[in-house]
Every structure is written in structure tokens, then in C-alpha cells.
C-alpha positions as CSV (number, residue, x, y, z in Angstrom):
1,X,-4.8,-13.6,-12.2
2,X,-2.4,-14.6,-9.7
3,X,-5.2,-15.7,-7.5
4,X,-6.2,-18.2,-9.4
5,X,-3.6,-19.4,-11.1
6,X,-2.2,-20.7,-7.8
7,X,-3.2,-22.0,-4.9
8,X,-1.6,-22.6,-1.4
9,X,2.1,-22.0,-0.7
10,X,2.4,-21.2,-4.2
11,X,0.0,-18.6,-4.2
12,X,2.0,-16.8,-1.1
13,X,5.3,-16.6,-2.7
14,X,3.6,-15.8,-6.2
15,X,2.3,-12.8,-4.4
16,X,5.0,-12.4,-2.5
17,X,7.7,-11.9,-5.6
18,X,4.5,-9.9,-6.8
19,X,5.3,-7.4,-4.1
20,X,9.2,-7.9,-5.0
21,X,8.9,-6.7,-8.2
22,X,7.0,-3.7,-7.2
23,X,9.9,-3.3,-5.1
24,X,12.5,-3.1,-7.6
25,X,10.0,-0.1,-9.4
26,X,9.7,1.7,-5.8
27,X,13.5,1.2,-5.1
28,X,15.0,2.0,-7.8
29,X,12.7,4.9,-9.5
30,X,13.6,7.9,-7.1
31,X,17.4,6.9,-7.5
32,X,17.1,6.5,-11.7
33,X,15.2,9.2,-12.1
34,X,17.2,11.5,-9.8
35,X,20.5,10.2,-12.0
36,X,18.1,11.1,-15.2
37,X,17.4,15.2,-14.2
38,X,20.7,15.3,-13.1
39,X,22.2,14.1,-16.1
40,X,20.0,14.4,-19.5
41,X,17.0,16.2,-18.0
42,X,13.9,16.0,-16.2
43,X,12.1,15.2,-19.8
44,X,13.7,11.7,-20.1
45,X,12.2,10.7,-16.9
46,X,8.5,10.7,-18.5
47,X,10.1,9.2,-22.3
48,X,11.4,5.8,-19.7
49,X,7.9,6.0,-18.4
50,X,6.5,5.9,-21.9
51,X,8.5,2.9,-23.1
52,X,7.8,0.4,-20.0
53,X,4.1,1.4,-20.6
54,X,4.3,0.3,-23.9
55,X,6.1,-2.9,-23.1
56,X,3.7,-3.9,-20.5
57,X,1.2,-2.6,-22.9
58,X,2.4,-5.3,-25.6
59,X,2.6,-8.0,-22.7
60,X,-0.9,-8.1,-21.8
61,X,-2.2,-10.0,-24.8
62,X,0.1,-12.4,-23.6
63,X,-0.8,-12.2,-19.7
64,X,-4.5,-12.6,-20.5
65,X,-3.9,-16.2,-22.0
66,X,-2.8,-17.4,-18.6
67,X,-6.1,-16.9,-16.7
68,X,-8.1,-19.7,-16.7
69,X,-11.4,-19.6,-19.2
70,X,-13.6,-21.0,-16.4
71,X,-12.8,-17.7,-14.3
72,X,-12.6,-15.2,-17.7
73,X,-16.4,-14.4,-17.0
74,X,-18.7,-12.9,-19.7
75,X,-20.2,-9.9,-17.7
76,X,-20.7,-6.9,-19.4
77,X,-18.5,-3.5,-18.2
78,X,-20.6,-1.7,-16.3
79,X,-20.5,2.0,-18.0
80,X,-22.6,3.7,-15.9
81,X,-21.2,2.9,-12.9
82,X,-17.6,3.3,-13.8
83,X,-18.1,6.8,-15.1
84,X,-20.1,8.2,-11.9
85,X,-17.3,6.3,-10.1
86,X,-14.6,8.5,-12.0
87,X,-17.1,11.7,-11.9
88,X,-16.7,10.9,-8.0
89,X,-12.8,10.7,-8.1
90,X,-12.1,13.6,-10.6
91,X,-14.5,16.0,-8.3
92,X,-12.4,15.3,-4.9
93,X,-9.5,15.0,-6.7
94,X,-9.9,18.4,-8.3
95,X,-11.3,20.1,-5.0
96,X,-8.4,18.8,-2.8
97,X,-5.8,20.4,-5.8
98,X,-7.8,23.7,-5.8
99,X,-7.8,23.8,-2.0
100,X,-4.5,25.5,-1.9
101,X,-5.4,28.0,-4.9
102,X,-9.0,29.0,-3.9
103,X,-9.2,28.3,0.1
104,X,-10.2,25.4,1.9
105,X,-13.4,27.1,3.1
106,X,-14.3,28.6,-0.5
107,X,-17.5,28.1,-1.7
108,X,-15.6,26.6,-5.0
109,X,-13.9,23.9,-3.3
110,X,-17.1,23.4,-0.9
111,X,-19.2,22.8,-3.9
112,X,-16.3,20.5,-5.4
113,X,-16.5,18.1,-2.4
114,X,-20.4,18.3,-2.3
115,X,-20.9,17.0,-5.7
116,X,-18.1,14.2,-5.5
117,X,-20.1,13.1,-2.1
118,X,-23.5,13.2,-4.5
119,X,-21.6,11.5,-7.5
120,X,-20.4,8.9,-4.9
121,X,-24.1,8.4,-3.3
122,X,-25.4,8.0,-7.0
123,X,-22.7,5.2,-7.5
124,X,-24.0,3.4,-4.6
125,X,-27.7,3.9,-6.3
126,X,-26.3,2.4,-9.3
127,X,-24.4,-0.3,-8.7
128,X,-27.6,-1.5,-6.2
129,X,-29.5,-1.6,-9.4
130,X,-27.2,-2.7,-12.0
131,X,-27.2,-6.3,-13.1
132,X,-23.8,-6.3,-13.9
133,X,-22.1,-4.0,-11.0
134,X,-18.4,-3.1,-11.6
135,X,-18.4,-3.6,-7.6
136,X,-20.7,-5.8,-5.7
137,X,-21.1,-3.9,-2.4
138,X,-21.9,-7.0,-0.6
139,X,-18.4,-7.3,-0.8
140,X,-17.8,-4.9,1.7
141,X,-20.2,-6.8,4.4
142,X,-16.9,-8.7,4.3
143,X,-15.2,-6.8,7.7
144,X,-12.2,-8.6,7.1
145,X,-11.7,-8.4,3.6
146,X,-12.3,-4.2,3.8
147,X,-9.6,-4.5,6.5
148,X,-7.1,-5.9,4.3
149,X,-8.4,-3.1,1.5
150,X,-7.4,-0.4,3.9
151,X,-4.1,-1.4,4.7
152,X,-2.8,0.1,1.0
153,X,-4.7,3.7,1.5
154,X,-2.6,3.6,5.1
155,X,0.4,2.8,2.7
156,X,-0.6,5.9,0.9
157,X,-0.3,8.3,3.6
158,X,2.4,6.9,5.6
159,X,5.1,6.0,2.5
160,X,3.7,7.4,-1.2
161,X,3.5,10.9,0.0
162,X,7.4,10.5,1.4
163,X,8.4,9.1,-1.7
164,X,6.8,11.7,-4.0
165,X,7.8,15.0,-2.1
166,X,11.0,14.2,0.2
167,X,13.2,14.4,-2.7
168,X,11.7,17.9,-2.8
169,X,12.7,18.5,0.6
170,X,16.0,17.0,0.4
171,X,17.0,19.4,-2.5
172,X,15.0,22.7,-1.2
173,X,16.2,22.3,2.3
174,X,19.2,20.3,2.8
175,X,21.0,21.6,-0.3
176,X,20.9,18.4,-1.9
177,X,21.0,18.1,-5.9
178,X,19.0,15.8,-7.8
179,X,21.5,12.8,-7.5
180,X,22.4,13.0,-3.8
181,X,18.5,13.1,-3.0
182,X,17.8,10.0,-5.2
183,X,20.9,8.1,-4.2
184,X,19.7,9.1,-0.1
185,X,16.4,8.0,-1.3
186,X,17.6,4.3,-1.4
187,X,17.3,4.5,2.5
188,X,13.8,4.6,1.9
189,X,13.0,2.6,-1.1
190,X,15.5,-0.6,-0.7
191,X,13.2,-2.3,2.2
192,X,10.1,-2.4,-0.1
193,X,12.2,-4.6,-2.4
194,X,13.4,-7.1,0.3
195,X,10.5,-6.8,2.8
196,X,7.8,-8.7,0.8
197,X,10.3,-11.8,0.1
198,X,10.9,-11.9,4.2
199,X,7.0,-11.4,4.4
200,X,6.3,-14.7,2.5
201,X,9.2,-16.2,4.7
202,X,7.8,-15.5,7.7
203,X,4.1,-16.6,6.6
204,X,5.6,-19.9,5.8
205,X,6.9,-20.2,9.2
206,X,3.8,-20.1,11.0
207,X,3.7,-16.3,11.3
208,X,0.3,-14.8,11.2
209,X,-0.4,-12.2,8.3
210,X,-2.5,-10.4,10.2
211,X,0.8,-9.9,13.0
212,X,2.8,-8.9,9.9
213,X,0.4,-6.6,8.6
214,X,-0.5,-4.4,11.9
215,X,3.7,-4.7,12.3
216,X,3.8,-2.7,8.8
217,X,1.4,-0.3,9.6
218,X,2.9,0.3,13.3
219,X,6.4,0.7,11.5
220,X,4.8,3.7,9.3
221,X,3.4,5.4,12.2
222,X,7.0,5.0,13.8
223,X,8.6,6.1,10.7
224,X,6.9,9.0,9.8
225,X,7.3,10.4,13.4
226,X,11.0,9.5,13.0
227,X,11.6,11.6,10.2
228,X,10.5,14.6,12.6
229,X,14.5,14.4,12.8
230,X,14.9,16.0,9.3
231,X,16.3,19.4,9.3
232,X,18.3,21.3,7.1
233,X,21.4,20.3,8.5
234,X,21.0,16.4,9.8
235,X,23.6,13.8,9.5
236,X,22.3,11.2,7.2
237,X,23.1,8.7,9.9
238,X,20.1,10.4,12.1
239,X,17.5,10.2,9.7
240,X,18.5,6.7,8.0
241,X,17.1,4.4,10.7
242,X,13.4,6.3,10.6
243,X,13.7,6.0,6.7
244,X,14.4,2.2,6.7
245,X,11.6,1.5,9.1
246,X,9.2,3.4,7.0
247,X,10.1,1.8,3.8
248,X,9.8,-1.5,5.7
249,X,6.2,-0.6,6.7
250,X,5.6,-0.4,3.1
251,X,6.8,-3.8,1.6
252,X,5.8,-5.6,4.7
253,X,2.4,-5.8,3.6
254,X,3.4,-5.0,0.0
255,X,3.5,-8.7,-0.9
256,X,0.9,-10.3,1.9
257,X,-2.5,-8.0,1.3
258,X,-3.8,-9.0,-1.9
259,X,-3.4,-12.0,-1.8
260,X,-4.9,-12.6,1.9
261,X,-7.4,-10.1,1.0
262,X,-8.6,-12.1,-2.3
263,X,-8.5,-15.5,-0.4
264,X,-11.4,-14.2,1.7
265,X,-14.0,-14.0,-1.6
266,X,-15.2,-16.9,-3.8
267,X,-13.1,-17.5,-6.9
268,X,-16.0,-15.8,-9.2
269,X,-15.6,-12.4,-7.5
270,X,-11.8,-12.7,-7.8
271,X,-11.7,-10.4,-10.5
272,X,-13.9,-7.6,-9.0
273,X,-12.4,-7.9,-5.7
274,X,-8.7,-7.2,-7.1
275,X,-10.2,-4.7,-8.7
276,X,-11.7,-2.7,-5.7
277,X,-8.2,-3.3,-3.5
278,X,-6.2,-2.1,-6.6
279,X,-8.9,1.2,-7.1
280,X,-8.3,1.8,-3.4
281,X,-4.5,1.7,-3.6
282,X,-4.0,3.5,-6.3
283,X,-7.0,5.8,-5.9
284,X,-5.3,6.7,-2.6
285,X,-2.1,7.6,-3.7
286,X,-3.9,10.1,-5.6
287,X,-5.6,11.6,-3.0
288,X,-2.9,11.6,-0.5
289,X,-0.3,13.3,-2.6
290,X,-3.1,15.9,-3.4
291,X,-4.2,16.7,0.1
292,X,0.2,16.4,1.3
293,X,0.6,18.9,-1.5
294,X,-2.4,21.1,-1.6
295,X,-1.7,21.3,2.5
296,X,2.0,22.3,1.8
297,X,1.4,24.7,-0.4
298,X,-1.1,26.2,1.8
299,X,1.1,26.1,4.9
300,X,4.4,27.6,2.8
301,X,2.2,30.5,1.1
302,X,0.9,31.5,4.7
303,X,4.6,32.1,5.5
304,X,5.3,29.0,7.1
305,X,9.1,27.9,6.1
306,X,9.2,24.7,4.1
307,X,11.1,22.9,7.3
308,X,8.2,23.6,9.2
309,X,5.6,22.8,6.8
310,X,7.3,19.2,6.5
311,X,6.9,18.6,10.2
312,X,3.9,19.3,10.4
313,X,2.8,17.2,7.8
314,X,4.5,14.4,9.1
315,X,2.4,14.7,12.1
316,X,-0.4,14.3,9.8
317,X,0.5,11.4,8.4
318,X,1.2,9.8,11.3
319,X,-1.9,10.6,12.8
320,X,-3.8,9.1,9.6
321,X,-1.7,6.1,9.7
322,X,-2.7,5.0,13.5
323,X,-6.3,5.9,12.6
324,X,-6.3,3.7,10.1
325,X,-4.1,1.2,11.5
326,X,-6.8,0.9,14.1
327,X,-9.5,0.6,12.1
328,X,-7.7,-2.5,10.1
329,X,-7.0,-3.9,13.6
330,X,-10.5,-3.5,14.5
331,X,-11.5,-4.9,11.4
332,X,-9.4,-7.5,10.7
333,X,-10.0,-9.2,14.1
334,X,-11.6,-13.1,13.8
């Protein structure tokens, strides 16, 4: 929508307070709902879940008025592929959860991850065929453009996974209740609500994108090594510089991605093309908070302490992070 409804300088500040107001969700969540356990129980935290659902629910009649009718389209949804697509997701999803339960090498989990690869292949086959494909792999010929689509998946693995299972740390090993551990939280959630703004600054000063982007996915790398300084007895001062530079990795490119990413396809494919950068993001977060906590609960029930589970981790997120932030280097080049 955003994309084109705007154009220009406008269109990089829409996206750009687009990433803000994610920010003000990522910031603020760990913190409210921390304040929630502690003080009416975890159950109220999924009842304020259910009302802003059903507020952006109602809003969407509403939002759909403002896209223009000569980009609305009249394609039909593409059933097929969707559901092998989800067959795909729900396999590996389910494998990588079972992992922990069942063994890494089982034949269970084994099988799992062999028939999301075939359910995956047969999406390919379909979508090749359809005359309506709910993504057009030509798409993806675009370097550049899958580039840009990698950058959130990085995001995934470097910041998503911190900000579901740190709070779990904080409380488990540092002693921390459920308030302290979402106020601390703010360390790592408060640059991914001013970041994007000083993004759309920067891009409007001549900055690249592409220097701001491979600066956001160097800061996670640096970050999540950082954070090897957690123990169960660190001064907050120690760990709060590694927290702010992760969180900055995150907003960074919170606000910039889409919105470079969509100005590399024709108008027409708008649609379909936000649609593939938002299935990766949010299809990655997923994934990545499966494998962080199938591999913890694999490392803790071999009798590894939960301290030295985390580190480890972290150097496995750091590790996927430069991978990938190598990759989107690589990809993103001119």
C-alpha cells in the first residue's frame, strides 16, 4: 500500500514512520507485558493481544480504501500454491520443535525435514504452472531485490530470538523478576523505535541505503557477540552498550528494506513482492525462535547449565548473522 500511495521523499519517511511504529510495538511489548505477569498475570498479556488484533482487524476495511483501484488487481488467490507453501512451513516448523523431543538425527525429525524439502520443491512445480502464482519466481532473478528480502531473516536471528528468550535468561539466571527483566529490556527494544526515523534522516542526506543496511546487519553480529558478557552476576552497565547496538541493528534497516526492496519491482508486482519480503520476515522469526529454542532445550537437557547454553547460542547467531550479512553484501552489490 505504502508503495504506492507515495512516491519519492515521501515514500522514505512513509516507510520510515512505518518502521517507527513497529518500533513503539517492539519497544514497548517486553516492558508492558513484563509489568502485566508481574502484576495481573501472564493471561492478560494474550487478552491485550486479542483486542489490538481486533482493532486492526476492524481498521482494514478502512485501509483497503486507500490503495489505488488501478493497482487493486483482479487475480485470483492461488490455493494450491498457498497450501503446499504452508504444508512446507508447518513440516519444518514442526521438525525443528520436535528436534529437541525426538533427536536431531531421529528418523521422525529426518522424515519431517524431507517432506517440507518435497512440499517446498512441489511449490516451485506449482507456482511454474499456475496462471495466477501467489509468487512469481522471476522475482527472485532480481539479485538485488532477494538481497534486500534477506536482510529481515538476518533480523530474525540476530534480534527476534534475543527479544523472545533473554527475558527468560534474565529471570532464570540473573535473578531478575518479570518487571526488572522487561524494564532492562528497554536497553534492547528503545533503538528499534528511534533508529528507523534516523534511517530516513540519513537517506535524505545523501547516505546510501545499502551503507545503512550492511551497518545494521554488522551491528547485530557485534551485538550478539557483545552479549557474550552476560552472566549471572553482570552489572547492567556491562551488558547495556552490546544491547543498544543490537537493537540498533534491528531498526536500522527496520524502516529502509521494504520500501528499497519494493522500489526495485514494477508497480503491478508491488503487491506480491511485499508479500514475499513480509512471508520471509515473519516466516523467519518462526523458524529462528524454533531452532534458538529447540537448540536450548537440547543443550540444557544434555546437562549443559542454562548460562552456557546462552553463550553458545549467541555464537550461533552471530555466525548466521555474518553469513548472511555477506550474502546481502554480495547480493546487493550494483
Amino acid at each position: 500500500i505504502l508503495s504506492t500511495a507515495y512516491e519519492g521523499p515521501a515514500r522514505a519517511r512513509a516507510f520510515a514512520l512505518f518502521g517507527a511504529v513497529a518500533g513503539i510495538g517492539v519497544s514497548l511489548g517486553p516492558t508492558l507485558a513484563g509489568q502485566l505477569v508481574a502484576g495481573v498475570g501472564w493471561r492478560w498479556v494474550f487478552a491485550l493481544h486479542a483486542v489490538a488484533l481486533a482493532v486492526a482487524l476492524l481498521a482494514v476495511p478502512v485501509i483497503a480504501r486507500t490503495v489505488p483501484a488501478s493497482v487493486r488487481g483482479s487475480a485470483r488467490l492461488d490455493l494450491p500454491g498457498s497450501a503446499v507453501f504452508v504444508a512446507a512451513a508447518v513440516l519444518l516448523t514442526t521438525g525443528i520443535v520436535q528436534a529437541s523431543q525426538w533427536g536431531w538425527g531421529s528418523a521422525g525429525v529426518l522424515a519431517l525435514f524431507a517432506a517440507s524439502a518435497a512440499a517446498l520443491a512441489l511449490f516451485v512445480r506449482v507456482e511454474r504452472r499456475s496462471a495466477h502464482p501467489v509468487l512469481d519466481l522471476g522475482l527472485l532473478r532480481e539479485r538485488r531485490f532477494l538481497g534486500l528480502a534477506l536482510v529481515p531473516v538476518a533480523a530474525s536471528f540476530g534480534f527476534v530470538t534475543l527479544l523472545t528468550y533473554l527475558p527468560s535468561y534474565l529471570t532464570a539466571v540473573t535473578g531478575r523478576d518479570g518487571s526488572a527483566a522487561g524494564w532492562l529490556m528497554l536497553l534492547l527494544t528503545l533503538p528499534v523505535l528511534v533508529s528507523p526515523v534516523v534511517a530516513a534522516k540519513l537517506v535524505e542526506r545523501g547516505v546510501p541505503a545499502r551503507v545503512l543496511i550492511l551497518t545494521s546487519l554488522a551491528c547485530l553480529v557485534a551485538g550478539d557477540l557483545g552479549l557474550l558478557l552476560f552472566s549471572p552476576h553482570v552489572a547492567i552497565a556491562v551488558v547495556a552498550v552490546p544491547m543498544l547496538v543490537t537493537g540498533a541493528g534491528m531498526g536500522l534497516s527496520a524502516g529502509l528494506v521494504d520500501g528499497q526492496a519494493l522500489a526495485l519491482v514494477a508497480p503491478e508486482r508491488a503487491g506480491m513482492a511485499a508479500g514475499f519480503v513480509n512471508t520471509l520476515r515473519l516466516g523467519s522469526e518462526a523458524v529462528a525462535v524454533a531452532v534458538y529454542g529447540s537448540v536450548l532445550a537440547t543443550l540444557v537437557g544434555a546437562g549443559h547449565p542454562y548460562d552456557a547454553a546462552f553463550h553458545a547460542l549467541l555464537w550461533g547467531l552471530a555466525g548466521v548473522c555474518l553469513a548472511l550479512g555477506g550474502a546481502i553484501a554480495w547480493l546487493s552489490r550494483r
